[in-house]
C-alpha positions as CSV (number, residue, x, y, z in Angstrom):
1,X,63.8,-15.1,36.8
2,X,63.9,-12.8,33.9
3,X,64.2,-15.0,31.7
4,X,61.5,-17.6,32.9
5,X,59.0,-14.2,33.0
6,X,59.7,-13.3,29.2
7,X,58.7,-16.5,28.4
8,X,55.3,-16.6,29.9
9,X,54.6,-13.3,28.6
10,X,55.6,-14.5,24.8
11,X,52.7,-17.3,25.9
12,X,50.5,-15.1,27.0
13,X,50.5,-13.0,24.1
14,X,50.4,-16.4,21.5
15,X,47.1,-17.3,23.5
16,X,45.6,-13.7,22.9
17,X,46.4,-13.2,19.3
18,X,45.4,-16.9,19.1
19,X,41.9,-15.9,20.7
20,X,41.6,-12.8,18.9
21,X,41.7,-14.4,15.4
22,X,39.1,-16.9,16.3
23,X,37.6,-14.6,17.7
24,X,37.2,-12.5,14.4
25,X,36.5,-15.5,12.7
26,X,33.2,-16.7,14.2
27,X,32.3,-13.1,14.2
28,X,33.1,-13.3,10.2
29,X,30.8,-16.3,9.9
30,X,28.1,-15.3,12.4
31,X,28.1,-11.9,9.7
32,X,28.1,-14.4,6.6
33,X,25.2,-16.2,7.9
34,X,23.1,-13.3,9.2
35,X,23.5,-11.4,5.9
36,X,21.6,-13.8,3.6
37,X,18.8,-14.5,5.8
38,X,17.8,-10.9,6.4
39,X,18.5,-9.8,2.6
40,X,15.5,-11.0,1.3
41,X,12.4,-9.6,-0.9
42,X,9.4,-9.0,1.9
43,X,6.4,-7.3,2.2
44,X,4.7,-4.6,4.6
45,X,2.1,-2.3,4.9
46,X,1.7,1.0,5.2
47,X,0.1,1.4,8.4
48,X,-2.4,-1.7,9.9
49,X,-3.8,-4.1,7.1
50,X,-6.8,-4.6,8.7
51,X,-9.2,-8.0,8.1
52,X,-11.7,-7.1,5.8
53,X,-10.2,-3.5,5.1
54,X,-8.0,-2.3,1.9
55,X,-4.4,-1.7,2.5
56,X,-1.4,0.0,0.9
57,X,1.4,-2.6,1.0
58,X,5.2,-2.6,-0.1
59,X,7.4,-5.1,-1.1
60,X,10.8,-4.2,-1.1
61,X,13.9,-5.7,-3.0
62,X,17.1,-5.3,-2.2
63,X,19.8,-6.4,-4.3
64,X,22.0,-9.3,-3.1
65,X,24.8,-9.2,-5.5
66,X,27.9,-7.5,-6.0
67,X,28.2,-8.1,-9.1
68,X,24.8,-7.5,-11.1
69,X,21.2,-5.7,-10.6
70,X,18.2,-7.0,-10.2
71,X,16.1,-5.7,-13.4
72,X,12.8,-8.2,-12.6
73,X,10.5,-8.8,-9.9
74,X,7.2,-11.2,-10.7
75,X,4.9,-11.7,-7.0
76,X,2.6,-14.3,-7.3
77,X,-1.0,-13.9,-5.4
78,X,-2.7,-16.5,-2.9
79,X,-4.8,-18.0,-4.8
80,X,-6.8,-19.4,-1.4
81,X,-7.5,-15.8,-0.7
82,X,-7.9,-13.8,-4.2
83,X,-7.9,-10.2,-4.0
84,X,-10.5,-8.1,-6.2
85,X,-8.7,-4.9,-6.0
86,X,-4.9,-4.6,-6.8
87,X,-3.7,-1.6,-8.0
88,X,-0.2,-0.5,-8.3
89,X,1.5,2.4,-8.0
90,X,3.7,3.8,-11.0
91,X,7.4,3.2,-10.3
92,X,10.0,5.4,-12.4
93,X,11.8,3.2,-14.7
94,X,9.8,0.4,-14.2
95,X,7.2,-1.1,-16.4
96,X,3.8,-2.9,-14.7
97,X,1.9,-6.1,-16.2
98,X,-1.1,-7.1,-13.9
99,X,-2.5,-11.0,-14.4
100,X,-5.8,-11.9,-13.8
101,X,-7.2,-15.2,-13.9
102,X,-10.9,-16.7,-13.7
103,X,-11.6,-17.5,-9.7
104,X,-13.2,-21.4,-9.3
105,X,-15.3,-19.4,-7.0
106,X,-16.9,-16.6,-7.4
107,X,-16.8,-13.6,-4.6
108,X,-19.0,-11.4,-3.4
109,X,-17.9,-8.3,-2.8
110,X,-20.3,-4.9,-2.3
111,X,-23.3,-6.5,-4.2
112,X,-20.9,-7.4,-6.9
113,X,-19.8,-11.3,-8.6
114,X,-16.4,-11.2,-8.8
115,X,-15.0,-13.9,-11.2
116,X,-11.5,-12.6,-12.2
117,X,-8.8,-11.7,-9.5
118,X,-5.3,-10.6,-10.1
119,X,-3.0,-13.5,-10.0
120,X,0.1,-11.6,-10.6
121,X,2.1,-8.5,-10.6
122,X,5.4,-7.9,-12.6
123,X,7.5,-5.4,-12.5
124,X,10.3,-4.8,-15.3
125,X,13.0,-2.3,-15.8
126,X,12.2,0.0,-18.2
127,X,15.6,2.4,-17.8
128,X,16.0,1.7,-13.9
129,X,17.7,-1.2,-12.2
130,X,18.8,-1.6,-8.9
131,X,21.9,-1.8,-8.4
132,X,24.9,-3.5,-6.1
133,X,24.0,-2.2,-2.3
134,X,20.6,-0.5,-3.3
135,X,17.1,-1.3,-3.0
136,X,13.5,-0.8,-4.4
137,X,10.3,-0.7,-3.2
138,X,7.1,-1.7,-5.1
139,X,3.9,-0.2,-3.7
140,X,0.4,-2.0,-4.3
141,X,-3.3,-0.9,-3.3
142,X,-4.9,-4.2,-2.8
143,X,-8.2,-5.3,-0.9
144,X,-10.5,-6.6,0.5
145,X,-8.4,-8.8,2.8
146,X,-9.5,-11.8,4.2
147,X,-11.5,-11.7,7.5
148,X,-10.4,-15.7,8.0
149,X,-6.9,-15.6,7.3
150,X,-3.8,-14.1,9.9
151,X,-1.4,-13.8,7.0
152,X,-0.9,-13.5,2.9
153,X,2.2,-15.3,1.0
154,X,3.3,-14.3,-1.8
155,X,5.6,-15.9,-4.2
156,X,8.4,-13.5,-5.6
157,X,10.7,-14.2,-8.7
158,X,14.0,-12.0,-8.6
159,X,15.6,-12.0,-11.7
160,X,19.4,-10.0,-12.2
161,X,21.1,-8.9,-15.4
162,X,23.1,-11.6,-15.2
163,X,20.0,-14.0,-15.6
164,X,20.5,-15.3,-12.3
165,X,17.3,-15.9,-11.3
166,X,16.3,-16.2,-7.2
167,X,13.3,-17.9,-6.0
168,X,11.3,-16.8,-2.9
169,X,9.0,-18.9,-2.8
170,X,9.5,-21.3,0.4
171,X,6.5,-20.8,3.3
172,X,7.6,-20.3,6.3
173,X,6.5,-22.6,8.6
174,X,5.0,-21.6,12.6
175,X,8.0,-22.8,15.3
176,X,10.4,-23.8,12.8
177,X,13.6,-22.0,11.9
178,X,13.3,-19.2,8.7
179,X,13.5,-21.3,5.3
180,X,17.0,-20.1,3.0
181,X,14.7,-18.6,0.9
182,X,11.7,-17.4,2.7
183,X,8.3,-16.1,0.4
184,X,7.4,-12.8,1.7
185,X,4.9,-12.7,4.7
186,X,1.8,-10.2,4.8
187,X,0.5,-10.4,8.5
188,X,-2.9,-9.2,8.8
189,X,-4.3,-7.6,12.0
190,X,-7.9,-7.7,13.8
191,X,-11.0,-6.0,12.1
192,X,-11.4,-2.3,13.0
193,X,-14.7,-1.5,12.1
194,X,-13.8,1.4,10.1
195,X,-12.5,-0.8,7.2
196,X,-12.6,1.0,3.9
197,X,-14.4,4.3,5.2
198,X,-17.0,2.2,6.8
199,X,-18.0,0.0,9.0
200,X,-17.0,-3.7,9.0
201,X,-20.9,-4.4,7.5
202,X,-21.6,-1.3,5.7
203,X,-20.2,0.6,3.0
204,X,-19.1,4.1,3.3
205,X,-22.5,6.1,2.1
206,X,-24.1,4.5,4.6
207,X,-22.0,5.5,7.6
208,X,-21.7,8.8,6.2
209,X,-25.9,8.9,6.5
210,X,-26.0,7.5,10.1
211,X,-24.1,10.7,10.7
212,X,-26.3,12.9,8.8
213,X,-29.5,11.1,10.5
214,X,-28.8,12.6,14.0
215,X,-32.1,14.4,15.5
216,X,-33.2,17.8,14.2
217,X,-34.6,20.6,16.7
218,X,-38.2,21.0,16.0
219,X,-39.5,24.5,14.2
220,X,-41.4,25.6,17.2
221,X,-38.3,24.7,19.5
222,X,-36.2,26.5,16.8
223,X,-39.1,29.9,16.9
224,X,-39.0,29.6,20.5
225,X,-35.5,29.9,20.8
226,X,-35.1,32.9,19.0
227,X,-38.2,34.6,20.5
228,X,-36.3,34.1,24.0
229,X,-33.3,35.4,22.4
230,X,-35.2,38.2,21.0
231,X,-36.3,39.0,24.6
232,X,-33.1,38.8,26.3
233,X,-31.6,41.5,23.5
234,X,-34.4,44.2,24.1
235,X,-34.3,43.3,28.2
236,X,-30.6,43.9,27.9
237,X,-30.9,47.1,25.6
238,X,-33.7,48.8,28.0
239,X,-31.4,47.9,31.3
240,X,-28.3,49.9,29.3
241,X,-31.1,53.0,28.5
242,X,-32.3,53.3,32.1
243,X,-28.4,53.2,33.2
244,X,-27.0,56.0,30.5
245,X,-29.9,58.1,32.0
246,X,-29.4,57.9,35.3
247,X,-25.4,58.6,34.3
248,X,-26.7,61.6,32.4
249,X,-29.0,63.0,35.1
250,X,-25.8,62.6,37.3
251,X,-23.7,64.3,35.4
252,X,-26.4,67.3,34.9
253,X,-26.4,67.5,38.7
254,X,-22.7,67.4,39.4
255,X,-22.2,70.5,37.1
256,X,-25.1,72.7,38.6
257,X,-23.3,72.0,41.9
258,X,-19.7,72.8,40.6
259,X,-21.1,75.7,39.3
260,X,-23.3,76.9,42.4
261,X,-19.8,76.3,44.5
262,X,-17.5,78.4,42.5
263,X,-20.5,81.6,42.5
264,X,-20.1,81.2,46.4
């Protein structure tokens, strides 16, 4: 019996080392295929980016390879939905080349033709890189969004000092699985009404004058007021007169009567 029980034990443990290495392999590849997909360059705002509102957005880059850095990053702008205003941030170590191009239709923005929007962004190391396990962020000012669109792609170029160069430029598509190399994804949320310091239909100055328009008290309301607080003052200061009187004429009395008592 001792021997048959040694030998279902030696089984027993084959099966579990046998488990455990499989085990640790699907877990491996499950790792392998995660890691790509969710090391990509994307883009998000800072805070809501608001239809018809200006936004600060990032697009951050993280660096894929062991091996090399990235040292380039080009984003390419929709051109179904140009943006008037793009203005980026300075980035140390990194040199900035804004594109414009002519729009085949003109917008209106503010009382203003617009009929050049930026078309591209480019960002190029100048003394910084980033390096194996690191990442960079690339901050942007842009506006107005679109009040007809749910979501912005844009195109990004990741170029390495290797010259490997990695396109993002594949559009996701609604209900079907995440491309292998997904453009980034700016989704835009509902109008505010307080887009760009106004309202959704009217700039800044002239909310700030619907505020300053509220109704003024009239000068004879303003005179009366102050003749009724003029009143209540001297009503208030003849009530305190009368009283330190009739403390005083109390006090006289309670003396002549201290005094009368002690003479007694």
């Amino acid at each position: 019996m001792f021997t048959t029980f040694s030998a279902s034990s030696g089984s027993a443990a084959k099966n579990l080392t046998r488990l455990s290495v499989a085990g640790g392999i699907a877990a491996t590849a499950l790792l392998l295929l995660a890691g790509p997909a969710s090391a990509h360059v994307s883009v998000q705002p800072q805070g809501p980016a608001a239809k018809g509102s200006y936004a600060t957005i990032n697009f951050k880059v993280p660096n894929e390879r062991d091996n090399a850095s990235t040292t380039k990053l080009e984003v390419s702008f929709p051109a179904d939905h140009p943006l008037a205003s793009v203005m980026p941030q300075p980035v140390p170590g990194w040199k900035i080349d804004v594109t414009k191009s002519k729009l085949a239709k003109p917008l209106e923005l503010h009382g203003n033709t617009i009929t050049e929007a930026v078309s591209k962004v480019t960002w190029t190391a100048d003394g910084g890189k980033i390096g194996p396990g690191q990442f960079q962020q690339f901050p942007l000012s842009v506006g107005q969004l679109p009040e007809d669109a749910d979501e912005l792609v844009f195109k990004a170029i990741q170029t390495y000092d290797n010259k490997e160069v990695v396109r993002w430029i594949e559009e996701p598509k609604e209900g079907a699985a995440e491309p292998e190399s997904p453009a980034p994804v700016l989704k835009l949320t509902a109008a505010t009404g307080d887009e760009h310091g106004g309202t959704a239909d009217k700039p800044a100055a002239e909310t700030a004058s619907d505020h300053d328009d509220t109704e003024t008290a009239h000068p004879s309301d303003v005179a009366k007021t102050e003749t009724a607080s003029a009143d209540s003052g001297d009503t208030t200061a003849r009530v305190l007169g009368i009283v330190g009187i009739v403390v005083g004429v109390a006090g006289v009395a309670f003396g002549v009567l201290a005094g009368r008592r002690r003479t007694a």
